[in-house]
C-alpha positions in Angstrom: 150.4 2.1 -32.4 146.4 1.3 -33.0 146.0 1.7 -28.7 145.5 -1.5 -27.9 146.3 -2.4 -24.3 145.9 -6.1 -24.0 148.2 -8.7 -26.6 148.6 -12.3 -26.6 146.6 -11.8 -22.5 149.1 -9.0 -21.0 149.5 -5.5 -21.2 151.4 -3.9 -23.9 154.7 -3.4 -23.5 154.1 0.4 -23.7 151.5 0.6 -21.2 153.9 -0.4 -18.7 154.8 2.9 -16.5 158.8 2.6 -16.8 158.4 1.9 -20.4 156.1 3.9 -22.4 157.2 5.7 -25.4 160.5 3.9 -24.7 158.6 1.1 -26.4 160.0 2.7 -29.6 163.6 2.5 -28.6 163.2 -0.9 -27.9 161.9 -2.1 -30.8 164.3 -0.9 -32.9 166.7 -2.8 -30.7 164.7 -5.4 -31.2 165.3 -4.7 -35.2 168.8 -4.6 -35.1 169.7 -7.7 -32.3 167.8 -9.3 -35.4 170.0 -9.2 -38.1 173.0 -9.8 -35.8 171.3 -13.1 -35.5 170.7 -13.7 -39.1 174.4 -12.9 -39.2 175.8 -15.3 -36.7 173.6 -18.7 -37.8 173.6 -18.1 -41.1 176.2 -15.7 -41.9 178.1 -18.9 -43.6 175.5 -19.9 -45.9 175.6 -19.0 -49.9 171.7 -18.4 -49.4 172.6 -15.6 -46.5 172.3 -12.5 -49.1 168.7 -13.4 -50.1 167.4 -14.4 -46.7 168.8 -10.8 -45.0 166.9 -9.4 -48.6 164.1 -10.9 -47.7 163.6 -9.6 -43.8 164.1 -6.4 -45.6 161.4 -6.6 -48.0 159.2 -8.1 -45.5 159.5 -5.2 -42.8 158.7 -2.5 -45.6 155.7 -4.4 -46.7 154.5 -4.7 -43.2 155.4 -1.3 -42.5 153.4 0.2 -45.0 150.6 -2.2 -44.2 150.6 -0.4 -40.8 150.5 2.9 -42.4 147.5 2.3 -44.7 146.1 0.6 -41.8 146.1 3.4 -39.6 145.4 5.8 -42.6 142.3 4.3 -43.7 140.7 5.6 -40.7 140.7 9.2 -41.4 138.5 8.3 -44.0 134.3 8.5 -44.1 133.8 4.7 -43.0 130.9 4.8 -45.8 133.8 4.9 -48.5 135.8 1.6 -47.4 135.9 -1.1 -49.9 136.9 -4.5 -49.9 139.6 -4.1 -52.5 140.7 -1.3 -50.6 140.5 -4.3 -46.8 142.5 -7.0 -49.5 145.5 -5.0 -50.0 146.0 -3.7 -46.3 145.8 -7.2 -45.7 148.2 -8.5 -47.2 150.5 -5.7 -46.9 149.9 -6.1 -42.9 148.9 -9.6 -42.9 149.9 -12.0 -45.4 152.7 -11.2 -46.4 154.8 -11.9 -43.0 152.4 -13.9 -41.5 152.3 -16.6 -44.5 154.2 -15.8 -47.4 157.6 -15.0 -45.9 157.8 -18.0 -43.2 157.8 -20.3 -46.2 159.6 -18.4 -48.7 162.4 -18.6 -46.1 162.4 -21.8 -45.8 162.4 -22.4 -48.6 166.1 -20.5 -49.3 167.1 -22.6 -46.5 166.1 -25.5 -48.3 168.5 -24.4 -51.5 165.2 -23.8 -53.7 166.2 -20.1 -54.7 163.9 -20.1 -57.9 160.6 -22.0 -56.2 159.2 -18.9 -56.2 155.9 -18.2 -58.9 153.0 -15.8 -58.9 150.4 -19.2 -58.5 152.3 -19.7 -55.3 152.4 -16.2 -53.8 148.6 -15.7 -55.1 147.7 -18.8 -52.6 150.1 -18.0 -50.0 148.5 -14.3 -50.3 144.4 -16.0 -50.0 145.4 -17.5 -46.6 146.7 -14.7 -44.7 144.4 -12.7 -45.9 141.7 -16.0 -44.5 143.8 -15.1 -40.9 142.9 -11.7 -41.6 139.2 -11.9 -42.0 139.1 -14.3 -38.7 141.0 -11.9 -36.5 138.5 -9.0 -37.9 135.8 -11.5 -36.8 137.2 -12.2 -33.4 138.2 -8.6 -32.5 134.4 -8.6 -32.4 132.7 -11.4 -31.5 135.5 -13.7 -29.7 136.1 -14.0 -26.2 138.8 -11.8 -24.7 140.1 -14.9 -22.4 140.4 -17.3 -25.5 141.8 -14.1 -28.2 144.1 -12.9 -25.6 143.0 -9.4 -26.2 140.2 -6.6 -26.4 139.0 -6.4 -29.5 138.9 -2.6 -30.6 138.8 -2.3 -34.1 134.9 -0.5 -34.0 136.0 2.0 -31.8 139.5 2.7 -33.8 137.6 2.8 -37.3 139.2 0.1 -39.0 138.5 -1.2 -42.3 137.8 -4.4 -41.7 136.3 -6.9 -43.5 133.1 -7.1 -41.0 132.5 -3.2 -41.7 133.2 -3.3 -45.7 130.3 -6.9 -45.8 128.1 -4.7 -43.6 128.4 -1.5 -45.9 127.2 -4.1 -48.7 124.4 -5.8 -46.8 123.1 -2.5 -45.0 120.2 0.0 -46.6 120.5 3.9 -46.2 119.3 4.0 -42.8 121.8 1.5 -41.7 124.8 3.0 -43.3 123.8 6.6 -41.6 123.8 5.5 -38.2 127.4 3.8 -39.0 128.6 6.6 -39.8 127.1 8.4 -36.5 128.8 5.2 -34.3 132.0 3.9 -36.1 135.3 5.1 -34.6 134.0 6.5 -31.5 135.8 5.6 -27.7 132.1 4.8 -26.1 130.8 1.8 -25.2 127.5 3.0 -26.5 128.5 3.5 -30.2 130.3 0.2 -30.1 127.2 -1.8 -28.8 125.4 0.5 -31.9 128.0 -0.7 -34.5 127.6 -4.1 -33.0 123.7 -4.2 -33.0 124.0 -3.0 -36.5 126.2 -6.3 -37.4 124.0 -8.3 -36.0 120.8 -6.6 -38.0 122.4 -7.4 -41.5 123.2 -11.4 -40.0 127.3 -11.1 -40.4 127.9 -13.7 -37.7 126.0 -15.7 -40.7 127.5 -14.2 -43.7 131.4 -14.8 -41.5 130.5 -18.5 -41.0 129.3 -18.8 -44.9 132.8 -17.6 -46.1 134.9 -19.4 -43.7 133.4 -22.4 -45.0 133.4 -21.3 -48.8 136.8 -20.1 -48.6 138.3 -23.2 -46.4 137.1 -25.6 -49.1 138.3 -23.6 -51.9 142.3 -22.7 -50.5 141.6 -26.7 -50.0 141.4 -27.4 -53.6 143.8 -24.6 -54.7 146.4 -25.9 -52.5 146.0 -29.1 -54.4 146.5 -26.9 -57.7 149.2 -25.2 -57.1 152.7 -25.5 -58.1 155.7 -24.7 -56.2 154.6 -24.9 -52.5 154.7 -26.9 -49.5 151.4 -28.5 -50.1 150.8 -30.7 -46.4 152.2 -27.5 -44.7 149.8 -25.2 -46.4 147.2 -27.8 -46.0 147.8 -28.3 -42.1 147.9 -24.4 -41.8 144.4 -24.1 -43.1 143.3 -26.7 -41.1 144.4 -25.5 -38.1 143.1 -21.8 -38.9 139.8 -23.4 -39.8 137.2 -22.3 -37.0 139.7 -21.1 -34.5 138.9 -18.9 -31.8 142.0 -17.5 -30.2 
């Protein structure tokens, strides 16, 4: 829905010729096979109300991640905030990425009431740490590795490279952002991306992955009522990635 072409190293399914906009049709097949399969393994089980709940929730809240995603960019670029990057993040992000995965197992495991806010909040901090890298690599990583063409510059995301920038970059900067960002030309990319580079956010990136890996290392630690090794090993394999 954002026009990208390449995912995960192929095409999009829409860009296919004998698909296109039947791409739409087929994801809401996709939706429903779903909760047939839900139904079928774990129709039996006393936890099968709350895990079917829970897909619910989660496709809303990724739903309307998409929606604020894609709205944000009628905006003036120069008016993006990161409070404003946070919660599109993990509305879009987190919140299936991290937070559901776990909470469902964790209704598998018969622990309905292991949920708490201490335990969301952390769940929340590393998707929206997968977020941050995937803004990062969109722009700097290498299409063979990423398995796609970053194009988040020339869509006008609000991403968390363009909301550090707008708080490193003088008057100048910021007017010649808003002359490049969100523009379908190789030119005003390689501007945007000359204008990262300027304000050092290749260093400022590396600073808060290592800042914010040692700190969801210690809150992990802290907090009560998740998996701690799993959480643990997923930041650990996040940690520097480049695909």
């Amino acid at each position: 829905m954002d026009g990208g072409k390449i995912r995960r190293g192929k095409p999009c399914w829409y860009t296919h010729d004998d698909i296109q906009m039947t791409a739409i049709n087929d994801c809401l097949f996709l939706d429903a096979a779903m909760y047939g399969f839900l139904k079928k393994h774990f129709g039996h089980l006393q936890c099968y109300g709350d895990i079917v709940e829970t897909f619910h929730n989660m496709l809303l809240i990724v739903t309307i991640g998409e929606r604020m995603d894609l709205a944000v960019m009628q905006q003036d670029v120069l008016t993006y905030t990161m409070k404003q990057f946070r919660k599109i993040a993990i509305h879009k992000t987190a919140d299936y990425s991290i937070y559901t995965p776990i909470k469902l197992a964790k209704l598998l495991a018969g622990k309905e009431d292991w949920e708490c806010e201490g335990a969301k909040k952390i769940l929340y901090e590393i998707g929206i740490f997968l977020q941050i890298q995937d803004d990062f690599l969109d722009c700097y990583g290498d299409p063979k590795v990423t398995g796609k063409i970053g194009t988040d510059i020339e869509d006008g995301k609000c991403t968390w490279l363009v909301v550090t920038f707008l708080n490193r970059a003088n008057r100048a900067q910021k007017d010649i952002l808003k002359e490049s960002y969100g523009k379908e030309d190789a030119e005003f990319v390689a501007r945007v991306k000359l204008l990262y580079n300027e304000v050092d956010l290749p260093e400022a990136y590396k600073n808060y992955e290592e800042e914010t890996y040692k700190m969801l290392k210690r809150d992990i630690q802290e907090a009560e009522g998740i998996p701690k090794k799993m959480c643990q090993d997923l930041i650990d394999k996040f940690y520097k990635r480049k695909f």
